[in-house]
C-alpha positions in Angstrom: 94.6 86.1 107.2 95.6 88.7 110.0 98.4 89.6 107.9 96.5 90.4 104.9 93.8 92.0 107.5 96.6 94.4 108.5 97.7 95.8 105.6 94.5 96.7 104.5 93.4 98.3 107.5 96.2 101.0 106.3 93.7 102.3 103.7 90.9 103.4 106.3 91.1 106.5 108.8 89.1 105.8 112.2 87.7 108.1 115.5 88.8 107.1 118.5 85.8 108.9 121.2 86.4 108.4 124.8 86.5 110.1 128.2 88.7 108.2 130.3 92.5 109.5 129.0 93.6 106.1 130.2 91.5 104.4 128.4 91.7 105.9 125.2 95.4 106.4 125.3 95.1 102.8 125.4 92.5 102.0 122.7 94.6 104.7 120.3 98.2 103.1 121.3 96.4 99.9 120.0 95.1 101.6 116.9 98.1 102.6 115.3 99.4 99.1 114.5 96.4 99.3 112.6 95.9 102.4 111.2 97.8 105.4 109.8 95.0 108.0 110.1 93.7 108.0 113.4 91.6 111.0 115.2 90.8 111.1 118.7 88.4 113.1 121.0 87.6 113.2 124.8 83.7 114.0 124.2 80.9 113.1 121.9 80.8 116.7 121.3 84.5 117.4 120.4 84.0 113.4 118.6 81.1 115.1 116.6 83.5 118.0 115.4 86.0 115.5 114.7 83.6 113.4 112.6 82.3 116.5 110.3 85.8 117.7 109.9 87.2 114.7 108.5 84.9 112.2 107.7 86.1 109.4 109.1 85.6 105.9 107.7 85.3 104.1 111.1 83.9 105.9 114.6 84.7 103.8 117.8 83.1 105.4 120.9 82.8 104.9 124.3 78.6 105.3 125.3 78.7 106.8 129.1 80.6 110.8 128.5 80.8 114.0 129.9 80.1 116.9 127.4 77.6 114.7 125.1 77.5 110.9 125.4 77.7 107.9 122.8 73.8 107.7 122.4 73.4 111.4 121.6 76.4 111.2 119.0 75.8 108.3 117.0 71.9 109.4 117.0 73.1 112.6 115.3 75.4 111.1 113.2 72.8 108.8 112.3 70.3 111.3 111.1 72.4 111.8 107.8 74.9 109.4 107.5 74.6 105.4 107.2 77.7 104.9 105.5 80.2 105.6 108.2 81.3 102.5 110.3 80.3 102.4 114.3 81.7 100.0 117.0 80.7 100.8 120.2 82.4 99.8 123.5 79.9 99.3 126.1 80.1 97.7 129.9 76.5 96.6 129.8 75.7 92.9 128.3 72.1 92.6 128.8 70.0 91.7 125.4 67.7 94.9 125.9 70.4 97.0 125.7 72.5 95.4 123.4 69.2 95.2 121.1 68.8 99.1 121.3 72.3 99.7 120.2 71.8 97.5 117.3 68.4 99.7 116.6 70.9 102.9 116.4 72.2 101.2 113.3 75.9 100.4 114.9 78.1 98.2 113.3 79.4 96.4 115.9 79.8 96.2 119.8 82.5 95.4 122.0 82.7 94.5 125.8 84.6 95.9 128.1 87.3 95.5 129.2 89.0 96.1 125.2 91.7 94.1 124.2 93.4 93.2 120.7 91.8 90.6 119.9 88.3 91.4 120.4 89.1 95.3 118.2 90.5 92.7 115.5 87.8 90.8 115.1 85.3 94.2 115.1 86.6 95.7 112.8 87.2 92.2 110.6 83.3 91.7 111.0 82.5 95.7 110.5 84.6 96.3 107.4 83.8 92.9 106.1 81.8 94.4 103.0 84.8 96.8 102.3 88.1 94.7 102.6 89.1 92.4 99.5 88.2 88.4 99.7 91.6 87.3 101.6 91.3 83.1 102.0 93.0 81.1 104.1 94.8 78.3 101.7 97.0 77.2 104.7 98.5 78.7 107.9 100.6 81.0 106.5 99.8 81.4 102.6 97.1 83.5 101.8 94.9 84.3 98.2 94.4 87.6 97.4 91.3 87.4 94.7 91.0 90.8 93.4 95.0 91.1 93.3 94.7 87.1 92.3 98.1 87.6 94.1 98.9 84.7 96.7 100.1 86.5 100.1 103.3 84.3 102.2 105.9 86.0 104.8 105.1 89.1 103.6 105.6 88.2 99.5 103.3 88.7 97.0 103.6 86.2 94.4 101.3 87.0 91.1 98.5 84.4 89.9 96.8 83.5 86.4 93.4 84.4 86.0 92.9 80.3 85.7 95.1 79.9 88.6 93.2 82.1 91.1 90.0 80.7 90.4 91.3 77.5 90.8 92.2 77.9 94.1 89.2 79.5 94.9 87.4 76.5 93.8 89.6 74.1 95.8 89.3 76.6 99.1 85.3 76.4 98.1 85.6 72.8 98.3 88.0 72.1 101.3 85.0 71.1 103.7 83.9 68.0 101.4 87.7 67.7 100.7 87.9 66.4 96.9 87.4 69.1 93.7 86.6 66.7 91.2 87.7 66.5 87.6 84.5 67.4 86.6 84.2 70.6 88.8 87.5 71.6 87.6 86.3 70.9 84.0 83.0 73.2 84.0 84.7 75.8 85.9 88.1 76.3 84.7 88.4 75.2 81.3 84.3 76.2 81.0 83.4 76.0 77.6 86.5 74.2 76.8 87.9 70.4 77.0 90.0 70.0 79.5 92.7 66.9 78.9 94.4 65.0 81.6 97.5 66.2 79.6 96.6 69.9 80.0 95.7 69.5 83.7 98.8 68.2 85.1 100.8 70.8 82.9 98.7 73.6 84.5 99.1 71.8 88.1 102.6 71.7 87.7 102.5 75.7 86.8 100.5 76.0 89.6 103.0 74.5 92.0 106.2 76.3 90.9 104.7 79.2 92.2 103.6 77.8 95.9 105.9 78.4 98.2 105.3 74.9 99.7 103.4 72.0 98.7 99.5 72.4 99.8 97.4 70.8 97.0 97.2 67.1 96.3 96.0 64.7 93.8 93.3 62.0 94.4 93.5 59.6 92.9 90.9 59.1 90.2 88.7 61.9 91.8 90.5 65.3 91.6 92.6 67.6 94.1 91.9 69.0 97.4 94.2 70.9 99.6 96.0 69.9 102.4 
């Protein structure tokens, strides 16, 4: 899933805003595994500049500045412009306060102190309405469903229609385990009859292009994955 994360990250440019040149030397080092397009200021004034200039699809400020603080910057920002992502990194945990960052219309909040995994999962749960359905079929072999590509050690490996939205349906399904013949029936064959014959042909279809084995028969009931 990171994997897949990752590479779509690429597509989006972000604003680094943040006093401290440690810190944000930091936060921007970490960024660019990320990112290609990354801006950076040392103010919410000069991050404001930044922001009209280039439009940004992601901010991630710091709230305590010099020169125009966090508050003052997404307030303004704010005033004409919902659209544009917002994480903020704050030191303070307290419910009040978180509460009145959420009331700024933000995103997202991080605590300090910053590290990878708690940006990754920001900007995972920030950009969530923008990035393309990626599912986790197994550790390592992901489904692409708008590409209806399936994602393994960096290979892309192109899917049927039928074939993708069968393995949606059996990733839909992995909680209660068994897709039934019946479920595969309505949903991939639809209108259709679906034979025994023609399942296991398209199974097998499905299979020569896994890279390993992850789906397997019950049974008398149906498939499910491993």
């Amino acid at each position: 899933m990171d994997e897949a994360l990752l590479e779509q990250l690429k597509d989006f440019s972000i604003l680094c805003v943040e006093d401290e040149d440690g810190i944000r030397t930091r936060v921007v080092n970490t960024l660019k595994y990320y990112f290609d397009e990354i801006y950076e200021a040392n103010s919410g004034n000069s991050g404001y500049k930044l922001y009209e200039e280039h439009k940004p699809d992601i901010i991630i400020s710091d709230i305590q500045m010099a020169d125009g603080d966090g508050i003052s910057l997404i307030k303004k920002i704010r005033e004409k412009d919902l659209d544009t992502k917002i994480i903020m990194l704050t030191a303070y945990s307290n419910e009040e306060y978180l509460i009145n960052l959420i009331n700024l219309q933000i995103n997202h909040y991080i605590l300090k102190p910053l590290n990878s995994d708690k940006l990754l999962e920001a900007l995972r749960s920030t950009l969530s309405d923008k990035m393309t359905p990626i599912l986790n079929l197994d550790n390592d072999i992901c489904l692409d469903v708008a590409k209806r590509e399936l994602l393994y050690e960096g290979d892309r490996i192109a899917l049927r229609k039928r074939e993708c939205a069968f393995l949606q349906l059996l990733h839909k399904n992995k909680k209660c385990c068994v897709t039934s013949y019946e479920q595969i029936e309505a949903h991939i064959w639809e209108e259709k009859h679906m034979s025994f014959t023609a399942l296991k042909t398209f199974i097998k279809e499905i299979r020569k292009k896994l890279p390993k084995e992850i789906i397997v028969n019950v049974s008398q009931e149906g498939y499910k994955l491993l």
